[in-house]
N, CA, C and O atoms as a MOPAC input file, in Angstrom:
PM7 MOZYME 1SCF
protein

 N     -3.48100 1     9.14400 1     8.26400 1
 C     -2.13200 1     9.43500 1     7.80000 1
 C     -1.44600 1     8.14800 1     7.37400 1
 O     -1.65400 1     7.15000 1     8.06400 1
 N     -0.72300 1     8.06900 1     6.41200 1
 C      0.08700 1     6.91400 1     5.90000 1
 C      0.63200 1     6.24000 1     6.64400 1
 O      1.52000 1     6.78300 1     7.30200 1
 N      0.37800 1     4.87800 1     6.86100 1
 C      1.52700 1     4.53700 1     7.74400 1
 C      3.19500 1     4.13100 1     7.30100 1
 O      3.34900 1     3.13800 1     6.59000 1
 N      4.22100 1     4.80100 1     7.67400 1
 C      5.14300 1     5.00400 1     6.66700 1
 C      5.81700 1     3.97700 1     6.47200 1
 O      6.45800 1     3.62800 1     5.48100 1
 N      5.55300 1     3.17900 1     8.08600 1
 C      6.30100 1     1.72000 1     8.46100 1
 C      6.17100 1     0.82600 1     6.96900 1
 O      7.13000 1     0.31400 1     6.39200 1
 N      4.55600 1     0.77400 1     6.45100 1
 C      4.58100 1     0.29700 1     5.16700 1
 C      5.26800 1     0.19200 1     4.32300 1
 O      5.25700 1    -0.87900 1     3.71600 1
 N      6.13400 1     1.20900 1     3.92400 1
 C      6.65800 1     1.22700 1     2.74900 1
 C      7.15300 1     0.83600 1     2.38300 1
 O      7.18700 1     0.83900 1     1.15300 1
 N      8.28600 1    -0.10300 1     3.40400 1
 C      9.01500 1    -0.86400 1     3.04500 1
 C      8.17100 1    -2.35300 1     1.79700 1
 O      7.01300 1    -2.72700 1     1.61200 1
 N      9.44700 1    -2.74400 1     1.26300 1
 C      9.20000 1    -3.73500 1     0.44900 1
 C      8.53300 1    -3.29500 1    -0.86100 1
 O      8.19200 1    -2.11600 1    -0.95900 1
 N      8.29800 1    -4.22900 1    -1.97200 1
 C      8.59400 1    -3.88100 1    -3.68500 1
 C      7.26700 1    -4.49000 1    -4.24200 1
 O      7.08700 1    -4.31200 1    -5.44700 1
 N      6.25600 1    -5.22000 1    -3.51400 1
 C      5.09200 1    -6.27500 1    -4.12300 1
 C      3.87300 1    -4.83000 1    -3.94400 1
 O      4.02900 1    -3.60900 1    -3.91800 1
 N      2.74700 1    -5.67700 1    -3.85500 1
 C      1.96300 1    -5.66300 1    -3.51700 1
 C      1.55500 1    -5.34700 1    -2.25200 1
 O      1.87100 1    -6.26200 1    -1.49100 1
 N      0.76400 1    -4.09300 1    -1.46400 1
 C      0.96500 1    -3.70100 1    -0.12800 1
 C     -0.59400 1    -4.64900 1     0.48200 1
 O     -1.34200 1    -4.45500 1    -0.47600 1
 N     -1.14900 1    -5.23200 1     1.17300 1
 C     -2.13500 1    -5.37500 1     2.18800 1
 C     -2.77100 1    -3.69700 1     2.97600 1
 O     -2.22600 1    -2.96600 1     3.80300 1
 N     -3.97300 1    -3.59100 1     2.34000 1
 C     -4.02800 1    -2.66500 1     3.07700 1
 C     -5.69000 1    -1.92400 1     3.41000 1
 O     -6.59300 1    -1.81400 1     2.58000 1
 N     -5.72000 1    -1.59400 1     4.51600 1
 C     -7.56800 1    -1.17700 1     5.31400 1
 C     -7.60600 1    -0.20400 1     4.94700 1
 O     -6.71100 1     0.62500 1     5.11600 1
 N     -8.90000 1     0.02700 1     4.19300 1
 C     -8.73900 1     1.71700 1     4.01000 1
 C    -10.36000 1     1.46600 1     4.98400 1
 O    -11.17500 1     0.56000 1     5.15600 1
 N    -10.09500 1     3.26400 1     5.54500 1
 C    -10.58800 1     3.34800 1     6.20400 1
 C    -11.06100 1     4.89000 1     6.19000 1
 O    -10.85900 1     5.42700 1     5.10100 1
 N    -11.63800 1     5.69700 1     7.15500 1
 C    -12.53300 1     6.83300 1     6.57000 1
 C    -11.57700 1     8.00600 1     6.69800 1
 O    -11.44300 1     8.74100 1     7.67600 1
 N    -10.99300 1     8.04700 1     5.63700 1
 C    -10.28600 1     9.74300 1     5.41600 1
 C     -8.56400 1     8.93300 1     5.74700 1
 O     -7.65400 1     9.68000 1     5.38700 1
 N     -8.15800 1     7.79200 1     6.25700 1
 C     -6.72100 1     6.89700 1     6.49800 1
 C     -6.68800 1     5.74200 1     5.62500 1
 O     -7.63900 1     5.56300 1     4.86400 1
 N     -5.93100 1     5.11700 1     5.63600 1
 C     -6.01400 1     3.81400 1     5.22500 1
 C     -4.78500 1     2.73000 1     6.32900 1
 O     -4.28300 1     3.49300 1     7.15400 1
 N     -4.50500 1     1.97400 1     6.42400 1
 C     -3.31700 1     1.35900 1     7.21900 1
 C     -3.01500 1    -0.09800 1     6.58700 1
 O     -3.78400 1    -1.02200 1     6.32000 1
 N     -1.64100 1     0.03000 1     6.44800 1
 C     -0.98900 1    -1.07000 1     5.82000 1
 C     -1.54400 1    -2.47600 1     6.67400 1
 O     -1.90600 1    -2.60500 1     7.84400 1
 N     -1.49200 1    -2.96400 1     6.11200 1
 C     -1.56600 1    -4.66100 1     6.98200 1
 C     -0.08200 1    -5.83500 1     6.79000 1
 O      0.48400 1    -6.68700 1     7.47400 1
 N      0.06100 1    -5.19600 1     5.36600 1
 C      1.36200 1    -6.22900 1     4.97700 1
 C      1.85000 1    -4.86500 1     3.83900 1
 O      1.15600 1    -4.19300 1     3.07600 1
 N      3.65400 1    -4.82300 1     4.18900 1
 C      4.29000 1    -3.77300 1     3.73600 1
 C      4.20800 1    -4.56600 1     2.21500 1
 O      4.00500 1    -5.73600 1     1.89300 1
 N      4.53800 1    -2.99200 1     1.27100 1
 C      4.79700 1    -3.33200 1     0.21200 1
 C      4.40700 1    -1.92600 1    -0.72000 1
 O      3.69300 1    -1.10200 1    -0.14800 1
 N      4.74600 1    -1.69100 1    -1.80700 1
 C      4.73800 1    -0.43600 1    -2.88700 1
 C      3.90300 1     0.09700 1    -2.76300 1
 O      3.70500 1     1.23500 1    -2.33700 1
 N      3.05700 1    -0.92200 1    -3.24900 1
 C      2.00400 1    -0.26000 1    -4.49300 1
 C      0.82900 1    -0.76200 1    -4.06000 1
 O      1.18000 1    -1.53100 1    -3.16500 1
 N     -0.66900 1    -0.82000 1    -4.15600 1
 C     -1.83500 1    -1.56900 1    -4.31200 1
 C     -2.54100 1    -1.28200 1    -5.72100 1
 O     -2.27800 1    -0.29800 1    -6.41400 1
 N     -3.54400 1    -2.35100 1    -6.07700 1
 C     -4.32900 1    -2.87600 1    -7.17100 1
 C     -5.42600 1    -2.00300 1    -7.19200 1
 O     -6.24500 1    -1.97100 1    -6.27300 1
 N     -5.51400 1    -0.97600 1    -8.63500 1
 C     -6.65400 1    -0.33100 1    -9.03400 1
 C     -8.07000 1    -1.40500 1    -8.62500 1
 O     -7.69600 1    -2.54000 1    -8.92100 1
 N     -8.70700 1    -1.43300 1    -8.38100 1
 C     -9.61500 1    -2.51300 1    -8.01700 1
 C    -10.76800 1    -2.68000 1    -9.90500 1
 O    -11.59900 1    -3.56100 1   -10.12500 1
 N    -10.42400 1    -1.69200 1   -10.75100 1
 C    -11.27400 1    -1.47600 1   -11.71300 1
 C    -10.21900 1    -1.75700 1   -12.51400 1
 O    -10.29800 1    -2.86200 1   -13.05000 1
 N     -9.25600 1    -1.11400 1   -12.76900 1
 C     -8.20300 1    -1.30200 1   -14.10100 1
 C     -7.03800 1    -2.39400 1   -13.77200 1
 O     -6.41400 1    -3.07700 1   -14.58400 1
 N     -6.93600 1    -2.37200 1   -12.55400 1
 C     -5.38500 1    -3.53600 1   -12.64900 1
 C     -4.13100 1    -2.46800 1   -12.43200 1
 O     -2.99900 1    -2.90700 1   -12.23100 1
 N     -4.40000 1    -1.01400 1   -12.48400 1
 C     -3.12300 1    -0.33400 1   -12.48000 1
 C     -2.16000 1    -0.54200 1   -10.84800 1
 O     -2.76000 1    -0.54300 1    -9.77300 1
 N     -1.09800 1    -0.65500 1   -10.91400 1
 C     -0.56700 1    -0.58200 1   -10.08100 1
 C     -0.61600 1     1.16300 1    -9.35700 1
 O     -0.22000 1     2.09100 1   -10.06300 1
 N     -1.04200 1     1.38600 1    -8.17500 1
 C     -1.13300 1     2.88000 1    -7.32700 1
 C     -0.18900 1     2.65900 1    -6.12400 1
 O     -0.49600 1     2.05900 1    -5.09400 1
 N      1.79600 1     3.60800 1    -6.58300 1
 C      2.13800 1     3.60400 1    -5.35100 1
 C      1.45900 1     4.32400 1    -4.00600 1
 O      0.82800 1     5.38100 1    -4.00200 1
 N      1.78800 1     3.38000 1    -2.75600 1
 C      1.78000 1     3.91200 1    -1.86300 1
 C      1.30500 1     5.49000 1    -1.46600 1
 O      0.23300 1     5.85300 1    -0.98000 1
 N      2.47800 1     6.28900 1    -1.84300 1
 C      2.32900 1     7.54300 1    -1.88700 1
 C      1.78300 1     8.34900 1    -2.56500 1
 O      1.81700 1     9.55800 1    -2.33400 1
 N      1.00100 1     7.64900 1    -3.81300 1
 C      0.02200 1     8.48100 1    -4.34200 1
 C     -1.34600 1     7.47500 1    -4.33400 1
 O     -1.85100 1     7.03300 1    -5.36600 1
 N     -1.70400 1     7.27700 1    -3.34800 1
 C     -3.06300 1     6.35100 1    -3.10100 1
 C     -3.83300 1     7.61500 1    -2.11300 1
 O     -3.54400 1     8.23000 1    -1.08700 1
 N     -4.99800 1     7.58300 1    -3.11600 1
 C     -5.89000 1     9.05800 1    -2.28900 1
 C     -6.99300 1     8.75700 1    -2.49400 1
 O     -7.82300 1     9.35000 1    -1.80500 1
 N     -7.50100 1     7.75700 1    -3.47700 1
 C     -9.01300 1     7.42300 1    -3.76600 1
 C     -9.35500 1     5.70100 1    -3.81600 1
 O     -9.17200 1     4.95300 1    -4.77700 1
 N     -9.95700 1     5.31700 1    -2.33400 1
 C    -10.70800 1     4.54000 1    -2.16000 1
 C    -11.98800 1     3.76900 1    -1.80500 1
 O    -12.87500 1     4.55300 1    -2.14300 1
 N    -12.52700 1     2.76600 1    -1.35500 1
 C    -13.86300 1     2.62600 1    -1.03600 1
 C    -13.68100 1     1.65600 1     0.15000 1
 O    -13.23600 1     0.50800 1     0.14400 1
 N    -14.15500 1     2.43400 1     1.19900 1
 C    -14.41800 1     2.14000 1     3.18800 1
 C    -15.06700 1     0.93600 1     2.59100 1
 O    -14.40600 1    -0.08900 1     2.75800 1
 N    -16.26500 1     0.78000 1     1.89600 1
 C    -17.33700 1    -0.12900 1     1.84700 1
 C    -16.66700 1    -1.53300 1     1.23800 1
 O    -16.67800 1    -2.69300 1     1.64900 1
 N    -16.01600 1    -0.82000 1    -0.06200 1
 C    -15.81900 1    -1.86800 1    -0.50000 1
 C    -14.53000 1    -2.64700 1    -0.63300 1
 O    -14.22600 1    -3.64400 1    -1.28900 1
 N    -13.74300 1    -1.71400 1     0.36800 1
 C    -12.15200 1    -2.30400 1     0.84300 1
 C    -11.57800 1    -2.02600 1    -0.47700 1
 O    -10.63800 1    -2.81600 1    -0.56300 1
 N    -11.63600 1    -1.31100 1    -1.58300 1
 C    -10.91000 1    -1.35000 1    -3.15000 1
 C    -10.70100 1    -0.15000 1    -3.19800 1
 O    -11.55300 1     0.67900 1    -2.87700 1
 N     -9.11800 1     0.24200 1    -3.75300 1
 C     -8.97400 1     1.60300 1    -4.25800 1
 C     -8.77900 1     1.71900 1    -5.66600 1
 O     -8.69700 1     0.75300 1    -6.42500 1
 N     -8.69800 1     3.01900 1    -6.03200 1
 C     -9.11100 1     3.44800 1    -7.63100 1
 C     -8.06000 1     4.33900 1    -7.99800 1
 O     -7.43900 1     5.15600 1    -7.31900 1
 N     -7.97800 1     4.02000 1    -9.22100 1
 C     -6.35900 1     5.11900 1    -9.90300 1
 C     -6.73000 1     6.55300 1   -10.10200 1
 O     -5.94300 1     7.47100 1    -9.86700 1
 N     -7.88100 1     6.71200 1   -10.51800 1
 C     -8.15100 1     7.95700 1   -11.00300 1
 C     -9.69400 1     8.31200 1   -10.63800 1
 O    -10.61300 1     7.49800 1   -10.73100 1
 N     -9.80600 1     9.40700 1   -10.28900 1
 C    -11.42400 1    10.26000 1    -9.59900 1
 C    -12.63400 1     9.91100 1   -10.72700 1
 O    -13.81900 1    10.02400 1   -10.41500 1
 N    -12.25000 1     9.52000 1   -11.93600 1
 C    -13.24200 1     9.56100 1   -12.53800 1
 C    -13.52200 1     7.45900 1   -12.84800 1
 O    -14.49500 1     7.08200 1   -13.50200 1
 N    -12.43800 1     6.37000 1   -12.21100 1
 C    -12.98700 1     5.44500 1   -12.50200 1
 C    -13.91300 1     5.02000 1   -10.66900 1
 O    -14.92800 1     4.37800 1   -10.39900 1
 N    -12.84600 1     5.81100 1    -9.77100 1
 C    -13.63500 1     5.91900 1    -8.63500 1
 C    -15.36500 1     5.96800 1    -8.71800 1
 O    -15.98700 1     5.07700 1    -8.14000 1
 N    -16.21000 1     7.20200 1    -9.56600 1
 C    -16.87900 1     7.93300 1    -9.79000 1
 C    -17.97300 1     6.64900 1   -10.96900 1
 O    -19.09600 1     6.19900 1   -10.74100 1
 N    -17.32800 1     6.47500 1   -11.81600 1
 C    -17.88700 1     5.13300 1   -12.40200 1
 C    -18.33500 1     4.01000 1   -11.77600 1
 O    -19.38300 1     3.38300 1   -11.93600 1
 N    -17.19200 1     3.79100 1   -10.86700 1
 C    -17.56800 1     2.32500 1   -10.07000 1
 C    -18.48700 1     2.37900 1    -9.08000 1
 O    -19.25300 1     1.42700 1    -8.93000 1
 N    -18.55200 1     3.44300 1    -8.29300 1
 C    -19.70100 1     4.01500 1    -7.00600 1
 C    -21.13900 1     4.16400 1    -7.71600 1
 O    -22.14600 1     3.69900 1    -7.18100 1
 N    -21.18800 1     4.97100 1    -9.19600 1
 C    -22.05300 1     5.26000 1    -9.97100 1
 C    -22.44000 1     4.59600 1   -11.17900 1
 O    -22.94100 1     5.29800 1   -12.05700 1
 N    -22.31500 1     3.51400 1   -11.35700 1
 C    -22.12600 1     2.65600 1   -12.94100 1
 C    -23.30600 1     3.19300 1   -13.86700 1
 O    -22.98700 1     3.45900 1   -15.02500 1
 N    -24.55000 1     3.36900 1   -13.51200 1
 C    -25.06300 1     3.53500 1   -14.72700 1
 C    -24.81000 1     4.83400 1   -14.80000 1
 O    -25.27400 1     5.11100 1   -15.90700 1
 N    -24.39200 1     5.79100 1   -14.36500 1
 C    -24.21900 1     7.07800 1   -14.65100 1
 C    -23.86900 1     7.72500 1   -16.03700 1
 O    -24.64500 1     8.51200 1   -16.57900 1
 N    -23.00600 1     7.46100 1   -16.43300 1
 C    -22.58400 1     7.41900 1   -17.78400 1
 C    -23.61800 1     7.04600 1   -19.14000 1
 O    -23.94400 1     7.53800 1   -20.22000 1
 N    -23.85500 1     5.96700 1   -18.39300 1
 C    -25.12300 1     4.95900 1   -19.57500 1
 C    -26.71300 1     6.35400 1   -19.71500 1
 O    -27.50800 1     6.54600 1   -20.63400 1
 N    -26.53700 1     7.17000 1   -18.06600 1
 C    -27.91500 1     7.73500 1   -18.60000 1
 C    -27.59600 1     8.81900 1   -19.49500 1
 O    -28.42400 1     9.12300 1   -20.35400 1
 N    -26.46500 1     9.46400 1   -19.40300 1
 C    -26.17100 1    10.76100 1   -20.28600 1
 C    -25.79400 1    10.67500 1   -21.53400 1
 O    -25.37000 1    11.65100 1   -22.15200 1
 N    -25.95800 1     8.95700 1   -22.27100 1
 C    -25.78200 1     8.94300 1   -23.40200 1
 C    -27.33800 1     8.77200 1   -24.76300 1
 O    -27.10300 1     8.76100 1   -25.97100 1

């Protein structure tokens, strides 16, 4: 569950994701698409990687980055 204490503050959040939670470390908005650079507030952060500590804006760059050549074989 979110930790809500986070939310405070306007930068960049610090934050563990972890299996099915994630938990702030250092308050703040938003965190870093780990693939695009997009900024993902807080409250809409739902897709990340346990392994690789990075979250993702959207299910399908998630899906790319876990899977890279994937794409390359269906072309």
């Amino acid at each position: 569950m979110l930790n809500k204490l986070g939310l405070s503050g306007h930068g960049e959040a610090k934050v563990e994701y972890l299996d099915g939670d994630f938990r702030i470390i250092s308050p703040g908005a938003y965190v870093l698409c780990a693939v695009t650079g997009e900024r993902i507030p807080l409250e809409q952060l739902s897709l990340w990687s346990v392994d690789r500590q990075e979250a993702y804006a959207t299910p399908q760059i998630a899906l790319e980055r876990t899977f890279p050549n994937a794409a390359k074989k269906k072309a």
